[in-house]
N, C-alpha and C positions, 0 to 999 in steps of 0.2 A: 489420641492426638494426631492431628493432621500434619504429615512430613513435607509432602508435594499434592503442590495443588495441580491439579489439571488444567493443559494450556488454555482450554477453548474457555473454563470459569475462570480464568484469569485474562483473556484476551476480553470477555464481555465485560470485566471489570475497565481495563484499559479504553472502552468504548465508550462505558460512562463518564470517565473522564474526560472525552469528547463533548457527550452531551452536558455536563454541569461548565463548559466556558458557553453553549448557548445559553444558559441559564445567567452565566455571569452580567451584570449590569453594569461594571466597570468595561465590557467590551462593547465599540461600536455595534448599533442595530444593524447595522447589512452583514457584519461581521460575525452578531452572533447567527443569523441566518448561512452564514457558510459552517458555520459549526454544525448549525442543522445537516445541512447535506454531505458533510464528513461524516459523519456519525453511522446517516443513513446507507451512506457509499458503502461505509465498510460494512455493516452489519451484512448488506444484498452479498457482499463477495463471499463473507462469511460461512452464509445457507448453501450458496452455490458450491463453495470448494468445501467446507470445513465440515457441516450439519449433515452436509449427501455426504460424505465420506463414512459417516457414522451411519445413516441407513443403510449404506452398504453392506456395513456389517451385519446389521438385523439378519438380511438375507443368508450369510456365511451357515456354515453347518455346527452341531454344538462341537466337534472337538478344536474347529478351529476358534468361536468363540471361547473355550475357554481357556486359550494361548494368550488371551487379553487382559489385562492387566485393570477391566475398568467393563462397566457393564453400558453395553451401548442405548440401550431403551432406557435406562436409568439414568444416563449423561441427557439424551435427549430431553427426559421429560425435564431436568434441570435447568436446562437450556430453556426451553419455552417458559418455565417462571421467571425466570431475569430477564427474558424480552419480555416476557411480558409488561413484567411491571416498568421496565425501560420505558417501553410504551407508551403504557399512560401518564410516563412523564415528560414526555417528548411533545403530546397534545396539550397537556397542561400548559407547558411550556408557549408552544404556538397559542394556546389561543389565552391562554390569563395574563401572560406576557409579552410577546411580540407581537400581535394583532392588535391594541392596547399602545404599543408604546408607536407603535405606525400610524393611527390614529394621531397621536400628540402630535406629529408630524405632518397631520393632513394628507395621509396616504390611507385610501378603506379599498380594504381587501372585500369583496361582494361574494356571496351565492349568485345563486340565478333568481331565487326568491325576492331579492331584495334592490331587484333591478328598476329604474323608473323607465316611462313608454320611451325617450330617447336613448338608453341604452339599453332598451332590447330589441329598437329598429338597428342600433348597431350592429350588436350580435348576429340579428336574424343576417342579417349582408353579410357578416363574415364568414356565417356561418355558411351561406348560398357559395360566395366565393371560393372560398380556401378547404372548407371542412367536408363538403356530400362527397366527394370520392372517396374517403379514405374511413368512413365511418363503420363501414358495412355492419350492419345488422342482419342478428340473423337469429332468426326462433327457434328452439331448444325442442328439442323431441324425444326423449329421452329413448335408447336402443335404436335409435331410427336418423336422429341431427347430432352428430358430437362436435363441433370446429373444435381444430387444431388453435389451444391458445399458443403463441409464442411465447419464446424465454420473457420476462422480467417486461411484457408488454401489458400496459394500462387498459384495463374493460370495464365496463358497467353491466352487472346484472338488473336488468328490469322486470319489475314483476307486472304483470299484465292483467287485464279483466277483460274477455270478450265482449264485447255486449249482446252478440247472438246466444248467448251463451247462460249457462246456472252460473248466478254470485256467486258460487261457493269454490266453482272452478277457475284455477291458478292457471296463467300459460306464461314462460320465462322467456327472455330474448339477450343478448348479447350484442357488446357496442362496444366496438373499438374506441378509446381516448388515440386520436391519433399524433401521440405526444412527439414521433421520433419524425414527423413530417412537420408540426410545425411548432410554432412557441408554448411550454407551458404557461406563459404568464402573459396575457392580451389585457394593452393598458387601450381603456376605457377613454370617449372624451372628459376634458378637466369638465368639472362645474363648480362653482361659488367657491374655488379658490382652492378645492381640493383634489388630490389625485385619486382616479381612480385603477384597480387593477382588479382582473377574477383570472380563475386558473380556467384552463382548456378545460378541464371535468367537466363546469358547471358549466361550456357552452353546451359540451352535449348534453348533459340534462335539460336546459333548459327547451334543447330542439327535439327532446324524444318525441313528444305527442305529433311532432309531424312525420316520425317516424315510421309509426304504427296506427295509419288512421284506422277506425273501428274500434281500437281498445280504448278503456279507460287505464292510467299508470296510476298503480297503487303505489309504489315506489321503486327507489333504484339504489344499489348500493357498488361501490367498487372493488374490483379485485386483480390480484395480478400474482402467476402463476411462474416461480421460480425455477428452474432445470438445473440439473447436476453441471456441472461446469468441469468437473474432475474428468484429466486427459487418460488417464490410469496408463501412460508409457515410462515410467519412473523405473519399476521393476523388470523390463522385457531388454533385453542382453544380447540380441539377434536382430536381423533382418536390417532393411532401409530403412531407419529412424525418420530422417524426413519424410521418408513419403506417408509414415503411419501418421506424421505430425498434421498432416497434411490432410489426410481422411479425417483424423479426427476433429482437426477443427470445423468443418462439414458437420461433424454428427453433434457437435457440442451444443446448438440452440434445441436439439431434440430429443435429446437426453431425459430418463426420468424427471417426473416432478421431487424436489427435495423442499419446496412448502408452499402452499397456497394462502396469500396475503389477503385477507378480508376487513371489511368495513367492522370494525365492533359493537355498530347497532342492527346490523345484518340478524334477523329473526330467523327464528331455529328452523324454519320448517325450509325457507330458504337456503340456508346451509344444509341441509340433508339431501337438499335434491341439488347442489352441486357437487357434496361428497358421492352420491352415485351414478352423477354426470358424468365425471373425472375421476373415476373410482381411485377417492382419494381417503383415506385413513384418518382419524382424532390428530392423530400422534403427524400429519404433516399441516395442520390448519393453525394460522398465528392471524388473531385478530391486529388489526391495526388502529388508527383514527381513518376520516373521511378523504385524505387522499394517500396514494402510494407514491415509491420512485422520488421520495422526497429529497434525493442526492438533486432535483431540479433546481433546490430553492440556489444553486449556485447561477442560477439563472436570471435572480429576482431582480426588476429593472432598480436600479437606482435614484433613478428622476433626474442623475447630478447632483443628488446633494453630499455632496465629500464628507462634509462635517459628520457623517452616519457612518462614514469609513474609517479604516486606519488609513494615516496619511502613507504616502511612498516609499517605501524604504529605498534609499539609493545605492546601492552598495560600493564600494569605497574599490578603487583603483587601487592594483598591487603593483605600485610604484616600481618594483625590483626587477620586473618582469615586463610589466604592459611596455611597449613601447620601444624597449631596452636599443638598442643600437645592437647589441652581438648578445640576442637573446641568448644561446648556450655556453657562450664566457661564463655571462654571469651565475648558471647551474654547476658547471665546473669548476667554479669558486667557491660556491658555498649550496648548501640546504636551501629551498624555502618548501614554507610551509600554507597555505591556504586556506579559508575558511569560507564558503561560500554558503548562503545568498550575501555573508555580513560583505565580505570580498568579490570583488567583482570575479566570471568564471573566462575573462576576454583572455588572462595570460594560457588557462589549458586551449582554450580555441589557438591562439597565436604557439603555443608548443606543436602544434599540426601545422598548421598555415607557413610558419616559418621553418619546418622541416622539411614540407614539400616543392616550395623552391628555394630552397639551400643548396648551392650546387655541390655542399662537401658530404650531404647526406646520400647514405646509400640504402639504407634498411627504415621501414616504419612496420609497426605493429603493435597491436591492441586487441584486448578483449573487449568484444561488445553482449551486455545483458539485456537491458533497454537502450533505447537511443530515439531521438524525441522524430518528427514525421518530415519535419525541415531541418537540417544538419550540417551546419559549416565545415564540422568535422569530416563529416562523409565525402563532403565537397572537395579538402583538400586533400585526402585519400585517391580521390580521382585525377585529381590536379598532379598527385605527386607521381601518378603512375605515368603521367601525359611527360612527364619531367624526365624519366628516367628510373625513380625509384623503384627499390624491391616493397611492392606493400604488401604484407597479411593480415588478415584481419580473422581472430576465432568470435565465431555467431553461435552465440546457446541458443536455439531455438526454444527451448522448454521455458525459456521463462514467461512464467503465467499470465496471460492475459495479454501477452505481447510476442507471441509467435508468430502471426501471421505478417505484423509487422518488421520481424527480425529475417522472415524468409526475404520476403517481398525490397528489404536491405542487400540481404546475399548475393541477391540474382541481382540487382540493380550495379552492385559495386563486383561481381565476376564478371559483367557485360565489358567494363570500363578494364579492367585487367590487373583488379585486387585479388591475390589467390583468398580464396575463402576458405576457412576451415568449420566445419560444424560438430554439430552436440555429440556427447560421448551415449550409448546405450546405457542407461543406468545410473550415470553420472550426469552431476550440472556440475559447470565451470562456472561460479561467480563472484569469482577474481573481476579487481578494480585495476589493470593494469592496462601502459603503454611506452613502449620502448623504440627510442630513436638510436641509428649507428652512423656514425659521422665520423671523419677522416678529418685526422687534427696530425699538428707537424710532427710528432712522434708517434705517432699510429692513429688506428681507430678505437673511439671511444664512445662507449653504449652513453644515453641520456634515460632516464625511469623517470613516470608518472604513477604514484600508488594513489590509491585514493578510498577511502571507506563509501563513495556513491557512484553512480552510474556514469557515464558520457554524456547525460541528455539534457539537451541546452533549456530544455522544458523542465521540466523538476527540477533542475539548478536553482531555479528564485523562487523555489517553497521548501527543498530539503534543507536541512543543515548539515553540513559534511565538513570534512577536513580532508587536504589531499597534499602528497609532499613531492616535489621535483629534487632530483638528487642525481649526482652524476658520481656516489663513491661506492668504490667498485665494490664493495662487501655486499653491497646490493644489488648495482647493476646486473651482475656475473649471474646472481642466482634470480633474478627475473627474466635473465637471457637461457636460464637452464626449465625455467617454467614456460616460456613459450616454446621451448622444444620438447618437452612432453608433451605438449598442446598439438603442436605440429606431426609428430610422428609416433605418438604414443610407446616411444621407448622409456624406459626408467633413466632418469639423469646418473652421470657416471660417479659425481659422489655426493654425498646425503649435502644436506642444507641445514648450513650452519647460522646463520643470520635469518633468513626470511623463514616464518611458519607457514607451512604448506599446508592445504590439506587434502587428506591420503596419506601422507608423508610423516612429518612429525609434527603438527598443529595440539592435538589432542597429549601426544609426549609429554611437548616442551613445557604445555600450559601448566600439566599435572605437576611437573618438576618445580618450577617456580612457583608452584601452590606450597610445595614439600619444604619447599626453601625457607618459606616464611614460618609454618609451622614450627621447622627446628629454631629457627631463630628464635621463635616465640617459649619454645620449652626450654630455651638457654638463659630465656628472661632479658633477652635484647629485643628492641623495635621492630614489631612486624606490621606491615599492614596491604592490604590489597582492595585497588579502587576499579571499578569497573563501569566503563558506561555502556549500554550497549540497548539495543532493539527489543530484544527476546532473551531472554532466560529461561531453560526448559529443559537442557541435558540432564539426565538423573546423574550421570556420573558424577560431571564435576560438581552441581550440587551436594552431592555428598562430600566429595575435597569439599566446598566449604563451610560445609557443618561442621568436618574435621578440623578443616582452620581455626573455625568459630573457637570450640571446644578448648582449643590450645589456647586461644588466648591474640588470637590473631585477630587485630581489628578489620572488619570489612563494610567497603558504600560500596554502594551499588544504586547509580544513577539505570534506571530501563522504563524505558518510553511504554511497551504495551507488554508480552504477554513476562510472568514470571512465578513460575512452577515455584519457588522456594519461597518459606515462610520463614521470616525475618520475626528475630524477637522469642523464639522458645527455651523457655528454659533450662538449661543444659544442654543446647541442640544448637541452638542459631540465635542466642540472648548478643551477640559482640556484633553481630551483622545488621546493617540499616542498607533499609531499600526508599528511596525516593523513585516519584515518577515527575516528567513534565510534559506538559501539555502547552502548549502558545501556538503562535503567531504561525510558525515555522517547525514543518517536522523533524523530529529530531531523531538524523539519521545517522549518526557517527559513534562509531566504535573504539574506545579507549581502554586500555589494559595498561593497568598502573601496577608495578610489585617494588616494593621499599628495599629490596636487594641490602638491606645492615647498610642503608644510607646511599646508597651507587642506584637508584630508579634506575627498572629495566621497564621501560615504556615501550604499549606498542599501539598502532592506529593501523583498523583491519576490514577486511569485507565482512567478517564472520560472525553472524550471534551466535549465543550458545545454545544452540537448539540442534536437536541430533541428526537433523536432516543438514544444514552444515556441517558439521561437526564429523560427521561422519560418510555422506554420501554428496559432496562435492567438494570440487578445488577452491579452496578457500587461502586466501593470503591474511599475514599479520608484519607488520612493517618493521622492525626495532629502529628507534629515534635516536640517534647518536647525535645531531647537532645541539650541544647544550643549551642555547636560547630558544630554541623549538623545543625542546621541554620543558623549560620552563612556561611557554605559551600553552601546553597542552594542561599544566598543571595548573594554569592560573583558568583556564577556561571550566575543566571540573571542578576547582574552588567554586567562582563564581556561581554556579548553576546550583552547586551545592547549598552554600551560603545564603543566594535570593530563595531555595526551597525550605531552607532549615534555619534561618537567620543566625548561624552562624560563623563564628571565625577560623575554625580549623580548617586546615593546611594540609593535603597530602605528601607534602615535601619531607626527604627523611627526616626524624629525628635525630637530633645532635648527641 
């Protein structure tokens, strides 16, 4: 019997659940086309960070493979049957039902085949225009011509026929799709009332033969050559951090191959002479359908017709805050609590904005993990220093996919006269925090921002997150003792009693309050623990909750994508229910419910339960003491619960 599943078969599960709302026919058509390109987004980051992590291994020696807990060639081949068959459901998809339902609509999607003489006098112009610089072709020689493919960049393999030449003799060539220069989707003139549109591909197929005069084209098929994306500075303990961040983002487009994306009607003999083109292995070759980089379809024109879309979601003014007359009065009087995109995010902008010219503020500081490319935040960070303020700002750079962006913030806001703090060797900081110090008629008084998502004013109206402004000091104190470890890497002078750190007591307290409910539950009083969170995938505390389970302890578990534990085994995890959701809006907030014998100790946090939080970074967890913000936290997991399970149960204690 299976105990723990493996994250990466349970993250590709979480992906299908991407793809089956493209599939869904209750979701708007352009919408289920962004599902397309979610799906495909993640899968790409997947191979790059997640798939090359795993060939890496192949490589290692056998005593360190057998330190592993999981055989890597065996995960891998695992891996390509579920994309695979993803796969051909994802074409199914495109072409039996979205090409299909865009027709109803008077939208055709064209080949290059099925072009009439006025638009392929089009093409040919746009093609003259816009596309002969960027196409290069270039003929394949094998030991003699290899071009450098780029990371995750669109080609066509052409098969060719000299005509000076024996029929029998193949010559190959190479054709950049030049997708990152210009649109993938080139709409067509209307004719008879309908719209037209064809993807960049099938201009250049359709311009090959001008490309290669002499030959005859027996065919072409697409491909696109993924690179390890993995920074491998996680483990290294020494030296200038930045500056290896720095190298390696340079080396990251040229990185090993971790799989080469192929057309699925691509004939064998073709495929053999790119796998010793690109001396590439079985075990790195994932067929696909006829085009790649399908994260494009976020691209696909609309025409304007709304009706195809979801209408706007407007998110609702937080009345308590936006606007306020004596914004930090009203923190100082009470909690609130925020839920963004549902909430508008202007009051965390205006908690900057209004602290940097506040003349009674003296201190600002925040962690930054992402942060979007235009930043009002940033802005008044600079404002505030123009003002007088003390600003710091700690900058992970490690965060994935957005280093160069986080450097390129550093330098921008040390110019201005923000002290910067950067990444720990070995450690990530991805703590949600920001703390104001203000001079009020009886001293000065710290102001907290915690929040479960990022600063960035860009993912704010697609994430779902919760974030709490609070001015009481059981927390203030100890997120003023968390940026001073931040700041000078000393241990704080006494432990933390209210906020879960982590390094500190995160991984502790959790296990304790697991312990809690169990005994409650072997006394035969009310236990129960709700969790909503990102990832699930620690072996430890999944084992507390098998223990839980076991006792008698009822456990939900709302998790969006990956989740190592199997819900439902008998004598193992039969009391434990796991939902996932999938909509509109990703679902990024972390909630930790424990029924405390009726007294909820609730908390709202950065952290999944996955052991790289867990245990190798600064991870925060909030405790909610304002009673009507638990109860919002608690009607918020009902709900989500309830529309997944059509139920009426209530995590609130029992009586």
């Amino acid at each position: 019997m299976e105990y723990y599943l493996h994250r990466d078969i349970s993250w590709l599960s979480f992906n299908e659940r991407v793809l089956q709302e493209a599939s869904n026919k209750q979701n708007p058509l352009f919408e289920r086309f962004k599902f397309m390109a979610i799906y495909s987004n993640n899968l790409d980051e997947f191979f790059r960070v997640r798939v090359a992590n795993h060939r890496n291994l192949l490589r290692v020696g056998k005593k360190t493979k057998a330190q592993l807990d999981y055989d890597p060639k065996e995960l891998i081949k695992q891996i390509k049957e579920i994309v695979n068959d993803q796969q051909e459901e994802f074409y199914r998809i495109f072409i039996e039902d979205l090409l299909p339902e865009l027709k109803r609509n008077r939208i055709l999607m064209v080949r290059h085949t099925q072009l009439d003489e006025d638009q392929k006098a089009f093409i040919d112009q746009y093609f003259n225009n816009n596309m002969l610089p960027y196409v290069q072709p270039v003929l394949l020689v094998k030991d003699k011509i290899r071009p450098f493919l780029n990371n995750a960049a669109l080609y066509l393999i052409v098969v060719l026929l000299d005509r000076s030449r024996s029929e029998s003799h193949r010559d190959y060539a190479i054709i950049k799709i030049p997708s990152d220069h210009l649109p993938r989707f080139i709409i067509l003139p209307e004719s008879s009332g309908h719209q037209y549109v064809i993807m960049l591909d099938e201009l250049v197929r359709h311009s090959i033969p001008w490309l290669f005069p002499g030959y005859d084209i027996i065919d072409s098929f697409s491909i696109k050559l993924t690179r390890d994306a993995e920074l491998y500075i996680d483990d290294e303990f020494s030296g200038d951090l930045i500056e290896k961040i720095r190298k390696s983002l340079t080396n990251r487009n040229i990185g090993p191959a971790s799989r080469l994306v192929y057309d699925r009607d691509m004939d064998s003999v073709t495929l053999n002479f790119l796998k010793e083109m690109f001396d590439l292995e079985t075990i790195d070759l994932f067929p696909e359908g006829r085009y790649h980089n399908n994260m494009d379809f976020f691209q696909f024109p609309d025409f304007g017709l709304e009706h195809l879309k979801l209408a706007d979601l407007v998110p609702l003014e937080f009345e308590p805050l936006e606007g306020a007359r004596d914004f930090f009065s009203r923190i100082r009087w009470r909690d609130y609590l925020i839920h963004p995109p549902y909430h508008s995010y202007e009051s965390v902008i205006q908690f900057f904005e209004r602290a940097a010219t506040d003349p009674d503020v003296t201190h600002i500081k925040l962690v930054q993990y992402r942060v979007g490319t235009q930043s009002r935040i940033m802005s008044a960070l600079k404002q505030a220093v123009q003002n007088g303020k003390q600003v710091s700002i700690f900058i992970e750079v490690k965060a994935r996919f957005d280093e160069e962006a986080n450097l390129r913030w550093g330098e921008e806001l040390e110019k201005h006269g923000v002290t910067v703090h950067y990444s720990f060797p070995g450690l990530k900081v991805h703590a949600k925090l920001a703390m104001v110090r203000r001079l009020e008629k009886d001293g000065p008084l710290l102001y907290t921002y915690l929040s479960t998502g990022n600063f960035h004013e860009g993912t704010v109206r697609v994430y779902s997150d919760v974030g709490l402004f609070t001015a009481d000091e059981r927390i203030t104190g100890e997120v003023a003792q968390v940026f001073s470890f931040l700041e000078t890497v000393k241990l704080p002078d006494k432990p933390f009693e209210h906020l879960l750190v982590g390094q500190f007591n995160l991984v502790d307290t959790l296990t304790d309050l697991i312990h809690a409910e169990i005994s409650a539950a072997e006394k035969g009083l009310p236990a129960e623990i709700c969790l909503k969170l990102n990832s699930l995938q620690d072996p430890f505390l999944i084992n507390e909750l098998y223990t839980a389970s076991t006792a008698g302890v009822r456990v939900r578990i709302i998790v969006r994508g990956i989740c190592s534990l199997v819900p439902g085994l008998p004598g193992i995890s039969e009391n434990i229910e796991v939902i996932s959701i999938v909509d509109r809006f990703l679902e990024h907030t972390r909630i930790f419910f424990f029924h405390n014998q009726g007294t909820p100790r609730i908390y709202i946090s950065s952290a999944d339960w996955m052991v790289r939080n867990l245990y190798y970074r600064i991870e925060t967890a909030c405790p909610i003491y304002h009673p009507a913000i638990r109860e919002i936290l608690i009607d918020l997991f009902e709900i989500q619960w309830g529309c997944a399970e059509g139920t009426g149960h209530r995590c609130r204690p029992t009586q």
